[in-house]
Each structure stands twice: as structure tokens, then as C-alpha cells.
Backbone as a ProteinNet text record, in pm:
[ID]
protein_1_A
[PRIMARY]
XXXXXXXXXXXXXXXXXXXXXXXXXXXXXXXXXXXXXXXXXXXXXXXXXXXXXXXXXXXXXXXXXXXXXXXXXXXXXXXXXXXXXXXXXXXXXXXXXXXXXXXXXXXXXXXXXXXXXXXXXXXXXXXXXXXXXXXXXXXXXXXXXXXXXXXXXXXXXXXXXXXXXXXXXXXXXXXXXXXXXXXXXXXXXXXXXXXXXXXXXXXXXXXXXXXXXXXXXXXXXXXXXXXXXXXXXXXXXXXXXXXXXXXXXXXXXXXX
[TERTIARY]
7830.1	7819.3	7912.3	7869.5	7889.6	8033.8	8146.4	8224.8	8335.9	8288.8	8366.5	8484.4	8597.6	8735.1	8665.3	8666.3	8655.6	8791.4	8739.6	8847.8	8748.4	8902.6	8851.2	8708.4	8738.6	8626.5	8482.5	8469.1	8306.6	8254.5	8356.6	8261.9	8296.8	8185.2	8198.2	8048.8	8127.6	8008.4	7918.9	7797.3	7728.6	7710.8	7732.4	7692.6	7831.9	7770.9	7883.3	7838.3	7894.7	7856.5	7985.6	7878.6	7951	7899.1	8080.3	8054.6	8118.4	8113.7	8173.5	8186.7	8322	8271.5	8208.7	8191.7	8173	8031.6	7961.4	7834.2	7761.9	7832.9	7775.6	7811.5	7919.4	7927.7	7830.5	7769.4	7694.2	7564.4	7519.7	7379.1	7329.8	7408	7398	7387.2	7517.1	7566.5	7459.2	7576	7534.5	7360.6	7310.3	7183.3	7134.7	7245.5	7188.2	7078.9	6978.9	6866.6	6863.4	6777.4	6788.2	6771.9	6807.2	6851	6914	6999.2	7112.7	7219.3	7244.9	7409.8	7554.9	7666.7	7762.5	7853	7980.2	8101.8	8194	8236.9	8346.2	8468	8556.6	8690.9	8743.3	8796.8	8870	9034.8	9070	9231.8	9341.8	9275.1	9331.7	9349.7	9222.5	9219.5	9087.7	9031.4	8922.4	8828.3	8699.6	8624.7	8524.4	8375.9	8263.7	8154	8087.4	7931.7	7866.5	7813.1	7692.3	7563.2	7437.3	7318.6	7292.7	7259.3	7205.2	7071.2	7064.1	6958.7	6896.9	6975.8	6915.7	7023.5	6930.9	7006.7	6990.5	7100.6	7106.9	7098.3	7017.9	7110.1	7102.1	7085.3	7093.1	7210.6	7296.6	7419.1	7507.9	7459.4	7545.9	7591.3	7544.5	7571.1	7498.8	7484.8	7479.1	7527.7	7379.2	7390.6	7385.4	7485	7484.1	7452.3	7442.4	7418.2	7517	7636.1	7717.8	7693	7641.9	7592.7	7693.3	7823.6	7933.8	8087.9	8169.7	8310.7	8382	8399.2	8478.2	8579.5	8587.7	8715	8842.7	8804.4	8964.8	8938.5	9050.2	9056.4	9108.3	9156.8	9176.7	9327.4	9412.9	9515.5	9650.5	9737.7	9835.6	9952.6	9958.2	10033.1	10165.5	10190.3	10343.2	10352.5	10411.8	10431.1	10517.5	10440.1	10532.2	10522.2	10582	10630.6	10729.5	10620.6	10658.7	10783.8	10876.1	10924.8	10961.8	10890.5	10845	10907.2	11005.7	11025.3	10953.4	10938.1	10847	10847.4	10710	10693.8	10624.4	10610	10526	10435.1	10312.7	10190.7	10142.5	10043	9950.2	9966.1	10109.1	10114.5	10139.7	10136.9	10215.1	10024.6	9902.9	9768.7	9763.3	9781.6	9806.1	9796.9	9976.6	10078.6	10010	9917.2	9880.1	9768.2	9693.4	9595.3	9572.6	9621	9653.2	9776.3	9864.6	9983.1	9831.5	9715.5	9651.4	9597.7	9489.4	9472.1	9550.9	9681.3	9753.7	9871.2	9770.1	9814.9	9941.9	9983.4	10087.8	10009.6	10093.5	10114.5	10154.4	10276.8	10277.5	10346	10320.5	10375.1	10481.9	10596.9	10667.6	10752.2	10668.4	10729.5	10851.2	10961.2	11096	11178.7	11221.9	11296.8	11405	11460.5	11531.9	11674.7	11785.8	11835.9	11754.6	11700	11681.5	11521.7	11446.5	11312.5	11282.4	11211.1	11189.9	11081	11027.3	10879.5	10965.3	11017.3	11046.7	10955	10890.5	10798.5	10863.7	10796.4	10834	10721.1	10770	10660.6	10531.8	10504.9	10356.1	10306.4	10332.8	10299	10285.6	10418.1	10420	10313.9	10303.9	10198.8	10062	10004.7	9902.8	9874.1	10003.7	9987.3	9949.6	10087.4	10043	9897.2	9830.3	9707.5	9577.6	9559.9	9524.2	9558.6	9692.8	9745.7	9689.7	9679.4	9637.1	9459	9426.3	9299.6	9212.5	9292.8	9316.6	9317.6	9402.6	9452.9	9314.8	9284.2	9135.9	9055.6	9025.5	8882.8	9002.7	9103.4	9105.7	9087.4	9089	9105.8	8958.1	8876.3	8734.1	8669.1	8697.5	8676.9	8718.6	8843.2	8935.2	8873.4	8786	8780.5	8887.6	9003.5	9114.4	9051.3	9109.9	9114.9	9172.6	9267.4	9375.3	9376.4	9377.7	9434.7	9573.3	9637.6	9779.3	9837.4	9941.7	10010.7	10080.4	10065.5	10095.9	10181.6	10324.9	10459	10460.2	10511.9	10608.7	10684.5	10740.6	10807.4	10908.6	11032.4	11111.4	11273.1	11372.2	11463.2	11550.8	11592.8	11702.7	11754.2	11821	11916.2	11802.3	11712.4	11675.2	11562.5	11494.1	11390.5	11515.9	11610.7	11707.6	11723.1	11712.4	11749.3	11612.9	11503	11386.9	11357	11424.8	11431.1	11502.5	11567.5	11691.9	11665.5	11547	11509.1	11411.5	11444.6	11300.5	11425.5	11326.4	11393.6	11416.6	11363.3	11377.8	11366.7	11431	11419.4	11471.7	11407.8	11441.4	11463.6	11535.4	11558.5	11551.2	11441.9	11375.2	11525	11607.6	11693.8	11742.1	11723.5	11716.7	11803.3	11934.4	12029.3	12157.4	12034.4	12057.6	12005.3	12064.6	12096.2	12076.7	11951.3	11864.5	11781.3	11712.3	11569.6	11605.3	11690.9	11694.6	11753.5	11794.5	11768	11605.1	11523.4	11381.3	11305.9	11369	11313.6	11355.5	11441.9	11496.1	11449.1	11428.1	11385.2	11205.8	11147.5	11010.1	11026.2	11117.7	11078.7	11071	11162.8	11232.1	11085.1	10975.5	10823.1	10771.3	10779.5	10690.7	10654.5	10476.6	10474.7	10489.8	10487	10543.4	10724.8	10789.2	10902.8	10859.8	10914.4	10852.5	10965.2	10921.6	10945.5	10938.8	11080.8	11085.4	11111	11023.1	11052.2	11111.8	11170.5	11204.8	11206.3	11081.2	11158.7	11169.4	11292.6	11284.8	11217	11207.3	11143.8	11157	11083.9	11116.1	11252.8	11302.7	11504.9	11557.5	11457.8	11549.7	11669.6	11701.1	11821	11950.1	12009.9	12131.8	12253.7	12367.2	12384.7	12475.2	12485.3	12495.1	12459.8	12299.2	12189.8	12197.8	12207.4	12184.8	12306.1	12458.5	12525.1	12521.3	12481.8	12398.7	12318.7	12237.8	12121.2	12192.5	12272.6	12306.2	12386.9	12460.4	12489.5	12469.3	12333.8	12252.7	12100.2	12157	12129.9	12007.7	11946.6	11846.1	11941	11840.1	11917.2	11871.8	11933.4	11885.5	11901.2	11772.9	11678.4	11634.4	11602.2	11584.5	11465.3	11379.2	11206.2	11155.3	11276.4	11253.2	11345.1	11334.5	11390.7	11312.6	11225.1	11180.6	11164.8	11200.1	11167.4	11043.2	11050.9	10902	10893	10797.5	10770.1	10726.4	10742.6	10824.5	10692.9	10534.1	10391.2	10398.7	10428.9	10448	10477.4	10626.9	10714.2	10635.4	10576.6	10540	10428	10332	10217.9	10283.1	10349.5	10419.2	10493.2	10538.2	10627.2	10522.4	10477.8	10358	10251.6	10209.5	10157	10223.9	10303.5	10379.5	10413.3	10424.3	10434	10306.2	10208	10094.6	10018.9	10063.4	9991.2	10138.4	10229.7	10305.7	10264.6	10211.2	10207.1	10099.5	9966.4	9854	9877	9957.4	9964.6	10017.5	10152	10194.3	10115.4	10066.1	9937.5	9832	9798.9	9663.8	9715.7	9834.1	9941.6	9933.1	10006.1	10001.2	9871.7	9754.2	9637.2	9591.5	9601.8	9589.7	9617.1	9805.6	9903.2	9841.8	9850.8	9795.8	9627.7
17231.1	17269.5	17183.2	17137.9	17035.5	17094.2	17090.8	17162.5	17047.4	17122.2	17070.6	17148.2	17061.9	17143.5	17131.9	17207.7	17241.8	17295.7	17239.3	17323.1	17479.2	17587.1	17709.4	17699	17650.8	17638.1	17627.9	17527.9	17495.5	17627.6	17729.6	17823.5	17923.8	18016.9	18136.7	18228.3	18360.3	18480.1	18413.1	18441	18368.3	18195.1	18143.3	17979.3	17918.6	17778.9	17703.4	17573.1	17475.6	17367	17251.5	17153.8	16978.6	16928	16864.5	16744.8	16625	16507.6	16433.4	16301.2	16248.2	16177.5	16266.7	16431.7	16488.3	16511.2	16462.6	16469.9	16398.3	16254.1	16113.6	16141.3	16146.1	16171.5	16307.3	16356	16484.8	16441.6	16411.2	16363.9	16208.4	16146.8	16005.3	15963.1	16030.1	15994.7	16089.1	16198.8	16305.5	16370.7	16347.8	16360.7	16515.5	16594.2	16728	16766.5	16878.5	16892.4	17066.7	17070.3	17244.8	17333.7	17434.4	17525.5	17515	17376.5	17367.3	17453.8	17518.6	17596.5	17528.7	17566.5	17465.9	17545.4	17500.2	17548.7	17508.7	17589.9	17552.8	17634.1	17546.6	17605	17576.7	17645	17661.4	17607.9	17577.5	17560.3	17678.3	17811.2	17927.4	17930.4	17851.9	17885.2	18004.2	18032.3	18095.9	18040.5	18046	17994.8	18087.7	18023.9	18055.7	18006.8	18066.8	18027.4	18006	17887.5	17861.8	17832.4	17845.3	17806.8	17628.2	17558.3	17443.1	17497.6	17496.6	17518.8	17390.4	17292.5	17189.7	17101.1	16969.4	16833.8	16806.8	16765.7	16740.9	16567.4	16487.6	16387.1	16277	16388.4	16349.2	16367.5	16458.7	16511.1	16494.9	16455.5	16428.3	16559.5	16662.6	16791.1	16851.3	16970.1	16979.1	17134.8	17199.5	17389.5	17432.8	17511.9	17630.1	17750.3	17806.2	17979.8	18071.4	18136.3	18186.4	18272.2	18294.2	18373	18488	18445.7	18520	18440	18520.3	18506.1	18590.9	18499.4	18504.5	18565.3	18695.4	18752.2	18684	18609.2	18552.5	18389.7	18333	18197.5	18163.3	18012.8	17934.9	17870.8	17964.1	17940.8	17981.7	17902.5	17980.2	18091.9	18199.9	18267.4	18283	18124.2	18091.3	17947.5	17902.8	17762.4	17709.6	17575.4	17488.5	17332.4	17294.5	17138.2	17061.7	16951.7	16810.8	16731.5	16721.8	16598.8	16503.9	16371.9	16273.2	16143.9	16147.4	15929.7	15836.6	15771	15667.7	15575.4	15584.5	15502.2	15403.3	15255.7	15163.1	15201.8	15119	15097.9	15133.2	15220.6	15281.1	15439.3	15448.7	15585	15719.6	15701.7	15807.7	15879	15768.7	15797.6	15924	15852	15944.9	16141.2	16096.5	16245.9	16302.8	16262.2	16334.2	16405.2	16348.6	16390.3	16494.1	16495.4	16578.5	16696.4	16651.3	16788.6	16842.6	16804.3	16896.3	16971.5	16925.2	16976.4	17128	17093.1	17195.7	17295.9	17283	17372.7	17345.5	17243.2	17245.6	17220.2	17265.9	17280.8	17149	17085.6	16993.8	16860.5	16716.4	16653	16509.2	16521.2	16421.6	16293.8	16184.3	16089.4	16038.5	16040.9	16036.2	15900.1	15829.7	15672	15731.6	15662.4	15698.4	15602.3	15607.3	15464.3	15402.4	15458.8	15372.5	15367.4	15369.7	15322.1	15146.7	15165.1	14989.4	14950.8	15025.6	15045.3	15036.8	14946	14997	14970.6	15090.4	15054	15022.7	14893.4	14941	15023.7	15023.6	15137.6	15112.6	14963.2	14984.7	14996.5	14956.9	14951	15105.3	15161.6	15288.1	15395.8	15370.5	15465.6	15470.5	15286.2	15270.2	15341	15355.6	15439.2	15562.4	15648.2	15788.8	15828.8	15731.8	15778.7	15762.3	15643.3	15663.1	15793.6	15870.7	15954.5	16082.9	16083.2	16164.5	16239.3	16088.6	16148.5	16152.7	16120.9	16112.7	16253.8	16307	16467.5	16553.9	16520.3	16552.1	16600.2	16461	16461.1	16553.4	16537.5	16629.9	16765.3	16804.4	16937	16967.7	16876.7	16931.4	16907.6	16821.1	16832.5	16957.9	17040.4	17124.8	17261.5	17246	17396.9	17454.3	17406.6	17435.8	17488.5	17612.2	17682.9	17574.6	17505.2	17416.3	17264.3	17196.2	17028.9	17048.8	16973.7	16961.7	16855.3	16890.3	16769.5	16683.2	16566.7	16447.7	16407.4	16390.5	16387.3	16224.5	16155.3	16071	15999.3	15844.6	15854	15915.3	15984.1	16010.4	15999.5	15962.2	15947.7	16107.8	16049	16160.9	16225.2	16236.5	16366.3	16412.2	16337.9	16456	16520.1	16506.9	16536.6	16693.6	16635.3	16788.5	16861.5	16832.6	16920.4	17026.7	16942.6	16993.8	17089.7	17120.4	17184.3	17370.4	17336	17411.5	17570.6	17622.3	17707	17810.4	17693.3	17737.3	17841.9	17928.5	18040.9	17990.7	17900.7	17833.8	17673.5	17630.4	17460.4	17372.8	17326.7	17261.9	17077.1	17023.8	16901.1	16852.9	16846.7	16775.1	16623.8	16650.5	16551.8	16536.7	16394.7	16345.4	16347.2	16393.1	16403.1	16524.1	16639.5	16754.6	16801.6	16906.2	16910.4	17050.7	17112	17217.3	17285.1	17356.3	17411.1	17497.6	17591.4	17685	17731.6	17642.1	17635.6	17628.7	17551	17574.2	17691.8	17746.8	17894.8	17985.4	18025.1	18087.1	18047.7	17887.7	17879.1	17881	17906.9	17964.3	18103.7	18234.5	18348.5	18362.3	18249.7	18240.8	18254.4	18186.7	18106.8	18241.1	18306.9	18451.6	18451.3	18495.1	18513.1	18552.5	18457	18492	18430.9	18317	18261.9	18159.4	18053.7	17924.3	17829.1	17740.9	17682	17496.6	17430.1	17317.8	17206.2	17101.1	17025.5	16899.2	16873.5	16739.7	16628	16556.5	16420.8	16331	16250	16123.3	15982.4	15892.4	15758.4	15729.3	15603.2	15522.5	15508.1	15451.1	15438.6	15558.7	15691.5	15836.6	15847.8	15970.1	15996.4	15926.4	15857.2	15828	15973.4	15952	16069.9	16161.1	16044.4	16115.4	16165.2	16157.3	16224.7	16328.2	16346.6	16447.4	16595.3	16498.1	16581.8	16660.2	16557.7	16622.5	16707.4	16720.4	16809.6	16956.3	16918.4	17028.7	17109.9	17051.6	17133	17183.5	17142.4	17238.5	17310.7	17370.5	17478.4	17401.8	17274.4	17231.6	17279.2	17288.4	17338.2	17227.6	17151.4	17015.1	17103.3	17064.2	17165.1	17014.8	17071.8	16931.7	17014.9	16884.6	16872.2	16897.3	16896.2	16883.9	16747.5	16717.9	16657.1	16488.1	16449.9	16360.7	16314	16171.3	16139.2	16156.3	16174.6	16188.8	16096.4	16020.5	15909.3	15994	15960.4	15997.6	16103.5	15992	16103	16227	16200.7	16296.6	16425	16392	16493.1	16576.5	16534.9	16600.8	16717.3	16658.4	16690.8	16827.8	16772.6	16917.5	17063.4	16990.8	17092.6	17152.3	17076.3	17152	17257.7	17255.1	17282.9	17386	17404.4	17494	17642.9	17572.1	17681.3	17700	17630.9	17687.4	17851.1	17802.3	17907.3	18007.6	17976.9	18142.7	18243.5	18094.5	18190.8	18238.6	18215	18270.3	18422.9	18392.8	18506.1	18595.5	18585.2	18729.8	18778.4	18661.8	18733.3	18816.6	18795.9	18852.7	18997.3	18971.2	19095.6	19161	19131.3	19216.6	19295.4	19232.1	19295.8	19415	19391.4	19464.6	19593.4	19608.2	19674.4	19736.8	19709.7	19766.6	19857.1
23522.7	23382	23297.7	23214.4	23103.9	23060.5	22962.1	22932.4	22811.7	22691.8	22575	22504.8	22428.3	22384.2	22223.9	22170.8	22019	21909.9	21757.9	21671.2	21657.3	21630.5	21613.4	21520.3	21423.3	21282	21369.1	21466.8	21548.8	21582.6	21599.6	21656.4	21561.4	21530.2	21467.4	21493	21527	21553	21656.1	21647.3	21777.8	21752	21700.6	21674.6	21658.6	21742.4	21779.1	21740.4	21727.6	21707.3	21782.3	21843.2	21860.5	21771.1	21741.9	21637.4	21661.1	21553.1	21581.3	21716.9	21770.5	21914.9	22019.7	22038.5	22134.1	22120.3	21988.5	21991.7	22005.5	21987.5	22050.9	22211.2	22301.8	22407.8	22453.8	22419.8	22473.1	22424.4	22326	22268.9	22347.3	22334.8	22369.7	22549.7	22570.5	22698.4	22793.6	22790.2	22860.8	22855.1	22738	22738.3	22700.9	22641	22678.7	22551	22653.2	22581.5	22552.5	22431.9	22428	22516.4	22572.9	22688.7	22749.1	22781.5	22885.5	22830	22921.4	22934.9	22953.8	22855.8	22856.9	22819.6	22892.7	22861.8	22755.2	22620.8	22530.5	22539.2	22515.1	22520.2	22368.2	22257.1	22134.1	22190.6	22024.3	22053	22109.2	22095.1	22153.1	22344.8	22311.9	22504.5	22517.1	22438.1	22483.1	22529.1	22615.8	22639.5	22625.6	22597.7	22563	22620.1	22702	22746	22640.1	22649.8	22545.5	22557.2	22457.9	22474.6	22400.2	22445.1	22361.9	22252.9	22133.5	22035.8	21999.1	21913.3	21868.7	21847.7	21876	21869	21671.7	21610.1	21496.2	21487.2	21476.1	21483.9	21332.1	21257.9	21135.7	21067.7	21104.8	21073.3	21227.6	21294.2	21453.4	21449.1	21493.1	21531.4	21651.5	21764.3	21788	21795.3	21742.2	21737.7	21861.8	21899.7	21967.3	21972.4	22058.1	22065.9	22145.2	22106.6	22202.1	22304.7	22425.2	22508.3	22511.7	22594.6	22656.3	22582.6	22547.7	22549.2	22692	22745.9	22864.7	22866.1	22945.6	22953.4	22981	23068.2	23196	23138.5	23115.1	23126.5	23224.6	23259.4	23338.6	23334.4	23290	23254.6	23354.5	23378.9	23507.3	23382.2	23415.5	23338.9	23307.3	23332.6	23251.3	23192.6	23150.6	23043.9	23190.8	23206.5	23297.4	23212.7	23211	23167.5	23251.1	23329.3	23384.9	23325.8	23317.4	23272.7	23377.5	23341	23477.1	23432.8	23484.8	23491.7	23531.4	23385	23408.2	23554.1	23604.5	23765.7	23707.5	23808.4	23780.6	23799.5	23750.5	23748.5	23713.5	23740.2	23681.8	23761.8	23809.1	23898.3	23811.4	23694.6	23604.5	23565.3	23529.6	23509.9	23617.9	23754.9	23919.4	23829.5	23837.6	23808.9	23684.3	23582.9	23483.1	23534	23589.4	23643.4	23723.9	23829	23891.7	23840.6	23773.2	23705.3	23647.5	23582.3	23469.8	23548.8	23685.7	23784.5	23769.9	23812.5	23870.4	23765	23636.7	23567.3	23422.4	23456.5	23352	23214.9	23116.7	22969.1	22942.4	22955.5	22912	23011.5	22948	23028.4	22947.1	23008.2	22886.1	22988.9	22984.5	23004.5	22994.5	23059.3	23057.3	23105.6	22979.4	23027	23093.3	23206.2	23287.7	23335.3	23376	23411.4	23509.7	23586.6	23696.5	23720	23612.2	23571.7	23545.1	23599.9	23622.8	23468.3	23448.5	23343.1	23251.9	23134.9	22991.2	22881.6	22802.5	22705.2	22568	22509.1	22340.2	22233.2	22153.2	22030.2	22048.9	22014	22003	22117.6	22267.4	22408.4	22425.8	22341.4	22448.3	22350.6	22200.4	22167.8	22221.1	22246.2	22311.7	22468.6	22518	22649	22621.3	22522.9	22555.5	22520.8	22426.4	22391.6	22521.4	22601.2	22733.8	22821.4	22823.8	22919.7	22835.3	22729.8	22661.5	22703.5	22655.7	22721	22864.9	22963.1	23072.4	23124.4	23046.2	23033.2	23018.7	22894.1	22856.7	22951.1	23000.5	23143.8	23240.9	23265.2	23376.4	23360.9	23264.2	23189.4	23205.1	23126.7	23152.2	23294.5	23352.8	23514	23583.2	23574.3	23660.9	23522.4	23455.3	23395.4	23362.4	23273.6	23227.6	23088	23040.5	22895.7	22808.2	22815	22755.1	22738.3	22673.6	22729.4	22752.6	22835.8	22866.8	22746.4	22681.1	22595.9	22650	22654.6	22673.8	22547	22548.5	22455.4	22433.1	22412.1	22335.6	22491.8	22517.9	22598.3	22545.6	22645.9	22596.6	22640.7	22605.3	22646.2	22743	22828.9	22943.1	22855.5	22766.9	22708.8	22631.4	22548.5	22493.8	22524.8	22661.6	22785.1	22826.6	22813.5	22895.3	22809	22672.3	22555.3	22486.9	22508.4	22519.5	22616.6	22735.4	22810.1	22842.9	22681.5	22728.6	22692.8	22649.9	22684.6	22754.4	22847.4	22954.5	23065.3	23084.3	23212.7	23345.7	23403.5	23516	23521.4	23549.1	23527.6	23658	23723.7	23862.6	23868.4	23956.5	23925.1	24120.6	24157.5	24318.8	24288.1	24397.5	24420.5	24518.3	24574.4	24777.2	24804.8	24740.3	24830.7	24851.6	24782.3	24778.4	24925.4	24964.8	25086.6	25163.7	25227.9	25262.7	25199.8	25238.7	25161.2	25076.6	25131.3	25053.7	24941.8	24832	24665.9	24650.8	24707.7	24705	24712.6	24794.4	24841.7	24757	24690.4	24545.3	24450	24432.5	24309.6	24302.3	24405.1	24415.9	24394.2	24448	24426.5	24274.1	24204.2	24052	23987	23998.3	23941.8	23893.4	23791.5	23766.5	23637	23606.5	23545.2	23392.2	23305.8	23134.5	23166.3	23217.8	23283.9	23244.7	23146.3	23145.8	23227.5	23296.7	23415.5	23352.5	23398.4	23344.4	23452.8	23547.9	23628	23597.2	23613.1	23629.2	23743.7	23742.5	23851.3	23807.4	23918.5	23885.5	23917.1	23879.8	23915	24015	24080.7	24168.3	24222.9	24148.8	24191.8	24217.8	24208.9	24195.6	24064.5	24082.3	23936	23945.1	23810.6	23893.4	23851.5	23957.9	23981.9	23866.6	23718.6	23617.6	23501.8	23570.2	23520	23586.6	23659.4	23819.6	23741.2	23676.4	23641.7	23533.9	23455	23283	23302.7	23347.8	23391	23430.6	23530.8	23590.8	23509.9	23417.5	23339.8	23230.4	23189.9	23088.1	23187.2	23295.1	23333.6	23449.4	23482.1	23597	23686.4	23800	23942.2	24048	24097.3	24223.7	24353.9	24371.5	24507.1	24620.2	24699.8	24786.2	24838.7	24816.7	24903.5	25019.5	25135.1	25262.3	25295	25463.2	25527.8	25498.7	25423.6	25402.8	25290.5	25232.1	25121.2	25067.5	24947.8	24833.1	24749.7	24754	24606.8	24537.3	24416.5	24275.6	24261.5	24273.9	24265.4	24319	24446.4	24572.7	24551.7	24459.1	24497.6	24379.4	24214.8	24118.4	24188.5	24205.5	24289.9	24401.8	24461.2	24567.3	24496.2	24421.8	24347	24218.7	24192.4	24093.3	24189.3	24289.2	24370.7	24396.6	24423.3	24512.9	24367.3	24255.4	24121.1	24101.6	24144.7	24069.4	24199.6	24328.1	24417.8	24341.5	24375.1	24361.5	24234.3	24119.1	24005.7	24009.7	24096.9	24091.4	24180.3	24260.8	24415	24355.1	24266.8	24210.9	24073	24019.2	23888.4	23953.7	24096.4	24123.6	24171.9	24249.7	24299.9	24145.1	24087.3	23981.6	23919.8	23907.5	23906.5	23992.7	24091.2	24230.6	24190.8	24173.4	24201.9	24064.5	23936.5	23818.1	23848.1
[MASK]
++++++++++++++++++++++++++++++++++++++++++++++++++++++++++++++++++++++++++++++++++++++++++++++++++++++++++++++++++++++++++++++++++++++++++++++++++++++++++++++++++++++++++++++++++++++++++++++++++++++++++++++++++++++++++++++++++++++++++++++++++++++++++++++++

């Protein structure tokens, strides 16, 4: 099933409408014809089953018919935000992709000392707008209620300062030393708790980043007995918040 992000305004009472690039991409591309069924998601996060009615393509529109407003979205039931040091290549495309996959809210590119990647303005606006919509397709691929925001690069202090009122905030660092800060800071992952990761780059943190951090409240947890490239470790640790926060949301259902 097809599945488009809309402004609130597109939809009202039973009729919905695509407009704009999503109606050249859906009219053009995608091909859709009246009766196909399609998924919209609003800036709220609601989502809506829809009917295809008619192709406009005099006005590049595209009428809808609202079938169903969906009870349950697709949303993990707490605010998590990535903050990721910039990696070479094209590995950061990787970590967006997959973080949207796996639920986060937002994701903020973080210059680091020991980042090899340095962008300037115009390089780096031209990026976030690629990562941006990168975000997009994963969002509509993975049936996410949400797009994930894709930030600004952003500098270490104020990536930690942005941080500073999140309820749980973790900092994956190799030379932190047994599991179990990991294991606490998983029971920590609950529902309506917004949760703030941090990794670092390629070179890893240097270790007075490691100290800054720590003292506006990140906690350095160690991964296991094996190193993690920088993807790796996002991907694991996102992973690992997204099952707990589903296991005690569904617990909680249950138990209610």
C-alpha cells in the first residue's frame, strides 16, 4: 500500500487530497488509478485509510475519500533522538535510514574532534536536505506515523545542550568497562521518558568530550566485549530501545 505524509489542511471530514510534488510522484510515477487504497499520515501523526476518487490533473490534485482514521499509529511511545558523529562516506545515509526504521524522532548530525568529515554551509545544507529526505522514504517504507527530523550539522557542546532535558541520555563508549550500566540503562527506556543517544565517529569520543557529556547528565555504558563501528553501534542501541519500548507499551496494555 502506497503511503503519503500530508499538511493537516489536505485532509478534512471525509476528503483528502494530494497535492503538489506528491501528486506528480503518485499521478506520474506511481500511476495510481481510482479505487486504489492508500495510506496518509497528517503532521499530527494520524493516519488515514484512503479511497482514490479522481485524478485532477488540471489542478495537479488528487481527491480522496477517507475510509478509516486509524486508531493506533506507528509510533514508539517515547521521544528518542540520535545524536551521531559525523562518519565518512556515505555511512551517516546508512544510520538515517535505518534509526527511522527503528523509531527515532529525531536525528542531529554532530561535528566531533575526532571526525574526519568536516562540512562547510553550503556542502552541509546540501546534505541535510538529501538526509532529510532519505528520512522521508524510510518513513514511508517502515509505515511510520511521523518523518524523523533531520537537524543542522551540529557542533559537541551544543548537541549536549540540546540534550539536557531529556530523562535518560546514554553515551556507547569503548572504553567503558562491563555491561552492566547497559542493563540499567535499558530498564531506564519507558514509555513517555524521552531518551537521548549519543555516538561517536570513527576515531570514537575524545575523552573530553566523554567528560563534558558526563557531566551534563550522559551516562558512558559499554556495548559489549567488542568493538562497534560507529553504524553498528547506532543501529544496536536503537534496536535495543525500540524492542523494550514496545515490550513494556504492550505490557502495559495487557495489564490495563
Amino acid at each position: 500500500m502506497h503511503h503519503f505524509f500530508v499538511k493537516n489542511h489536505q485532509i478534512s471530514g471525509t476528503e483528502a487530497y494530494i497535492l503538489e510534488d506528491d501528486y506528480n510522484h503518485a499521478a506520474n510515477v506511481l500511476r495510481l488509478s481510482a479505487g486504489e487504497t492508500i495510506l496518509l499520515s497528517d503532521e499530527d501523526g494520524q493516519d488515514y485509510l484512503c479511497s482514490v476518487e479522481e485524478i485532477l490533473p488540471e489542478t495537479e490534485r488528487i481527491r480522496l475519500s477517507v475510509l478509516e482514521e486509524q486508531a493506533e499509529n506507528h509510533e514508539l511511545p517515547a521521544r528518542v533522538w540520535l545524536f551521531q558523529g559525523l562518519p565518512k562516506s556515505d555511512k551517516l545515509e546508512l544510520i538515517i535510514q535505518k534509526a527511522t526504521e527503528l523509531g527515532v524522532s529525531d536525528i542531529v548530525p554532530v561535528d566531533m574532534k575526532n571526525c574526519v568529515v568536516r562540512l562547510d554551509g553550503k556542502k552541509a545544507e546540501a546534505k541535510q536536505k538529501r538526509w532529510q529526505a532519505i528520512a522521508e522514504s524510510a518513513a514511508k517504507q517502515s509505515k511510520r506515523s511521523c518523518i524523523p527530523t533531520v537537524h543542522p550539522v551540529t557542533r559537541f557542546t551544543d548537541a549536549v545542550r540540546m540534550a539536557e532535558s531529556f530523562a535518560v541520555k546514554i553515551l556507547p563508549y569503548e572504553a567503558e568497562d562491563g555491561i552492566t550500566g547497559m542493563c540499567e540503562a535499558i530498564v531506564s527506556f519507558l514509555p513517555g521518558r524521552d531518551i537521548a543517544v549519543m555516538i561517536g565517529p570513527e576515531g570514537g569520543f575524545d575523552h573530553m568530550e566523554v567528560k563534558l557529556a558526563s557531566n551534563r547528565g550522559f551516562r558512558p555504558v559499554s556495548l559489549g566485549k567488542r568493538i562497534l563501528r560507529t553504524e553498528t553501534a547506532a543501529i544496536a542501541v536503537l534496536a535495543m530501545i525500540m524492542i523494550r519500548l514496545e515490550i513494556v507499551s504492550e505490557m502495559d496494555l495487557e495489564i490495563g
